[in-house]
N, C-alpha and C positions, 0 to 999 in steps of 0.2 A: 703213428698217432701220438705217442709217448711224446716224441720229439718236437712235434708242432704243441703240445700242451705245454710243456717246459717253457720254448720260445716265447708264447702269450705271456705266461706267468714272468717271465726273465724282462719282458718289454712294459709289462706294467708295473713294478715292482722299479726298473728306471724310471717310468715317468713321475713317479712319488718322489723317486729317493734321492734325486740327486742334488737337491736345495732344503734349507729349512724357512719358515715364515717366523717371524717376530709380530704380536698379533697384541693389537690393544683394543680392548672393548670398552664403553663408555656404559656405564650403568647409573639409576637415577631412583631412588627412594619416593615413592608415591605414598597420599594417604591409602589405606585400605577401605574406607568409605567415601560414599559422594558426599556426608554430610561432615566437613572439616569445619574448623574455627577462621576464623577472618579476623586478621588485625584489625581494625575500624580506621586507626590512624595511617597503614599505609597500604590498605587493601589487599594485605600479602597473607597466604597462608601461613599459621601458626603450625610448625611441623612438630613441634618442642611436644612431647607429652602425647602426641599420637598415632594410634596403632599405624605402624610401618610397611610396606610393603615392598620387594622390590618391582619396577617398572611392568609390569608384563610382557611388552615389545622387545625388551632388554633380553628376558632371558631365551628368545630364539639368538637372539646375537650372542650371546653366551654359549651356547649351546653347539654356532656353527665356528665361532673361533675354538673352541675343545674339537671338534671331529676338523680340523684343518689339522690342529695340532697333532690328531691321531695319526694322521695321514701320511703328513709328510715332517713332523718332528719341530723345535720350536718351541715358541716361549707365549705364553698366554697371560699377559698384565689388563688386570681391572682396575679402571680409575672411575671415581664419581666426587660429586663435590656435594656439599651438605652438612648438616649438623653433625656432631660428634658420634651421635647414635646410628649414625648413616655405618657406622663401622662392621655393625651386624650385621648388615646387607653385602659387605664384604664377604663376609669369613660364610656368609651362606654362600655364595658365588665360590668360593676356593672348597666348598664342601661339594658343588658341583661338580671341579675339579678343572677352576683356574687354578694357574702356579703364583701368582702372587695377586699382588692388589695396593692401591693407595688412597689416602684420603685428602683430598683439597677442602678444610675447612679453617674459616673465619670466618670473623662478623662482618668484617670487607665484603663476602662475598653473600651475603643475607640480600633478599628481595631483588634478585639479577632477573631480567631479563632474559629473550631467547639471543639477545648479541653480547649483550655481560657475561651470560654463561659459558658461550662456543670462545670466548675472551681468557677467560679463566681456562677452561679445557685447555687449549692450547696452549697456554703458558705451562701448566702442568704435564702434560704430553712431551715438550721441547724438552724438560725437565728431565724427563724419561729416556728422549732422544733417539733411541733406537728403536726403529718400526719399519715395518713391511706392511703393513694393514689394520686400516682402523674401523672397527666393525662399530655399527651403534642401531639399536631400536628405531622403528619406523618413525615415533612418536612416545608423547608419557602420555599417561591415564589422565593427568591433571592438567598439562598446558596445553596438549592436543594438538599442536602447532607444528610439529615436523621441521619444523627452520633450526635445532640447534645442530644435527648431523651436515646437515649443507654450509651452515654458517661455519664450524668447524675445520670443513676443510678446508676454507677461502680462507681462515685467518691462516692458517697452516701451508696455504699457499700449494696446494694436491689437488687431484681430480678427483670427483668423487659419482657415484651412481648410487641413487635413491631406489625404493620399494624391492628389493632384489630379494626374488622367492626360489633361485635355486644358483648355486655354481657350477658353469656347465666344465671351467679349464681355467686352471690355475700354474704360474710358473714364477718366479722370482721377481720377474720386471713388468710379467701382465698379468690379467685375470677377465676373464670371459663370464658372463653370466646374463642369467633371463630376467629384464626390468618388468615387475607386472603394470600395467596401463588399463585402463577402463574399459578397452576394448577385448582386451588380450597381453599381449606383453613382447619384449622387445631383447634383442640379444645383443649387447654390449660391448665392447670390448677398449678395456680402460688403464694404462702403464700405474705402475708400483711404484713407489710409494704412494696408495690413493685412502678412500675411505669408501663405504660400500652402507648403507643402512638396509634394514632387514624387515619382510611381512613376516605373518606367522604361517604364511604356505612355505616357507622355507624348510622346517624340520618340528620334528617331535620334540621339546625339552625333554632331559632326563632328570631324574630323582637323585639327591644325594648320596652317597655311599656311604659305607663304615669307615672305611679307610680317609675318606673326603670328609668326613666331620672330623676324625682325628687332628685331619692335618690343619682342620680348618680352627681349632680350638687355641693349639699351638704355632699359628702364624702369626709374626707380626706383619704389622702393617702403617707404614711409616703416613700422619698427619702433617701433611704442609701446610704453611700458612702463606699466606701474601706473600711473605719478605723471601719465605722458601723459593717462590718460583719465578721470584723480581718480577713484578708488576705493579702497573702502575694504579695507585687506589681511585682515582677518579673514572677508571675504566671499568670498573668489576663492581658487581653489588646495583644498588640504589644509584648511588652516582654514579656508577656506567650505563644505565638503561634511558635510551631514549623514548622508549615507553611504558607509560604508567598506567594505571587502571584507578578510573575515576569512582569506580564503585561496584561493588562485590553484594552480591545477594542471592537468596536461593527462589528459584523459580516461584510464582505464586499456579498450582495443579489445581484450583478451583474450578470447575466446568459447569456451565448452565446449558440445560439443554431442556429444547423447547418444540414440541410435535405441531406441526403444521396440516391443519388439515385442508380439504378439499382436490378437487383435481390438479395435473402435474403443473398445469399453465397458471394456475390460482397459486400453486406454491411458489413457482417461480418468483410470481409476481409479486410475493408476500416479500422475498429474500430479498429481491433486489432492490425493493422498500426502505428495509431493513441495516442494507451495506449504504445505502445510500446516506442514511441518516448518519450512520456513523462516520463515513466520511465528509460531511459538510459538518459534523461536530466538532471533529478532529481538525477541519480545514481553517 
C-alpha cells in the first residue's frame, strides 16, 4: 500500500513538474460607482479624480494565473493600460501576489475603443514578448462588451477560448478546459501560446497578504508610452476607434403606474388601447 501511494504521488508531482508557464494577465481599472462623470465633448468617461476600482472579472483571472503559477512554477506579469493612477491597481495585484506588472499609459491612448485597446494590449504584450498564456476577465463593469479578450488575441495572432469556468489539463503546448455556454458548457482543447478569458465560477479570489503588500509598496513598475512599444498613433486612442458614442446619459427610473379596473377581458382591452395609441404616436 505504501508503494502504490508513493507511485500516485511520484506521477502527480511529474505531471506539474516538468514545464513552467509564463503567464500574463490583462487587468483594467473600473469606476467604483455606476454614477461617473461624462466628458460632454467626447462622450468618454472622466476617470481623472475618481474612486477606482480594479475590474472585478479581472481579479478571478488574477487569481487563476497565481494558482497556475503555484502549480507548476513560472512567472506571473500584469499589464493594463490607463491613467497614471491606474498604477494602484497594480501594486494591489502584486499585493495579491503577481510577480511584476506594467503600465501602458498616454494621452495617445485616452478614449480607445474595444479595438484601440486589444491594439495597444498587444503592442505592449510583444513588448514583454515572452508568454505561454494570456488570461484576461470575462468583461469590465463599465464597457460590458467582452470583445477586448477576443480582439486580443486576433491581433496577436493566438487562439483563444472565452467564458472558461474551470482548467480541466494543462501542459506547455496545450490546455484543456470547460467553456461555460447557456446551456451548460463545453470542453475545449486549444495549443499554447493562446489566451483563455475567465467567469467567476472559475475560483475564489484571495485577499492580500503581509508579505504581498510589502512586496507590493517596493515594486517598481515600469510606464510605457506610445513610442515605448512603437505604435502607430492613429491606431490607439480616439483616433483608432472605429467607434464612437453619439451620447452618454443616465437612465431616466421615473415610473407611472396606473390600476386598471374591471374584469381580465376589460383590462385587456383597456391595454391594448393604450399600446396602441403609443405606437401610432410614435409611428
Amino acid at each position: 500500500m505504501k508503494l502504490c501511494v508513493l507511485l500516485i504521488s511520484v506521477k502527480y508531482v511529474l505531471k506539474w513538474s516538468w514545464f513552467v508557464l509564463d503567464i500574463i494577465v490583462c487587468v483594467k481599472q473600473v469606476p467604483e460607482t455606476t454614477n461617473v462623470k461624462i466628458n460632454k465633448d467626447t462622450n468618454t468617461i472622466i476617470r481623472e479624480g475618481n474612486n477606482s476600482i480594479i475590474n472585478p472579472f479581472d481579479l478571478y483571472a488574477v487569481e487563476e494565473a497565481i494558482r497556475l503559477r503555484e502549480a507548476l512554477g513560472g512567472n506571473v506579469t500584469a499589464i493594463s493600460m490607463g491613467i497614471p493612477q491606474a498604477e494602484e491597481l497594480l501594486r494591489e495585484v502584486i499585493a495579491i501576489g503577481v510577480d511584476n506588472a506594467v503600465l501602458l499609459s498616454d494621452k495617445a491612448f485616452a478614449g480607445a475603443d474595444t479595438l484601440a485597446t486589444s491594439y495597444t494590449l498587444a503592442a505592449g504584450i510583444r513588448k514583454i514578448s515572452s508568454y505561454d498564456l494570456i488570461i484576461c476577465g470575462r468583461q469590465s463593469t463599465d464597457g460590458d462588451t467582452a470583445q477586448v479578450g477576443p480582439s486580443l488575441a486576433e491581433k496577436l495572432e493566438i487562439p483563444h477560448v472565452t467564458c472558461v469556468s474551470k482548467i480541466e489539463e494543462i501542459s506547455k503546448d496545450c490546455i484543456k478546459c470547460y467553456r461555460l455556454i447557456e446551456d451548460g458548457y463545453e470542453v475545449v482543447e486549444m495549443r499554447l501560446p493562446g489566451l483563455i478569458t475567465v467567469v467567476k465560477e472559475i475560483n475564489e479570489p484571495r485577499l492580500p497578504s503581509l508579505f504581498g503588500l510589502r512586496k507590493a509598496m517596493q515594486a517598481e513598475i515600469p510606464i510605457w508610452t506610445a513610442n515605448d512599444i512603437n505604435i502607430d498613433n492613429t491606431l490607439c486612442g480616439i483616433a483608432g476607434s472605429p467607434t464612437y458614442v453619439v451620447d452618454t446619459f443616465s437612465p431616466n427610473h421615473e415610473i407611472e403606474n396606473e390600476i386598471l379596473n374591471g374584469e381580465p377581458e376589460e383590462q385587456a382591452k383597456i391595454v391594448i388601447d393604450k399600446l396602441m395609441k403609443i405606437i401610432y404616436k410614435k409611428g
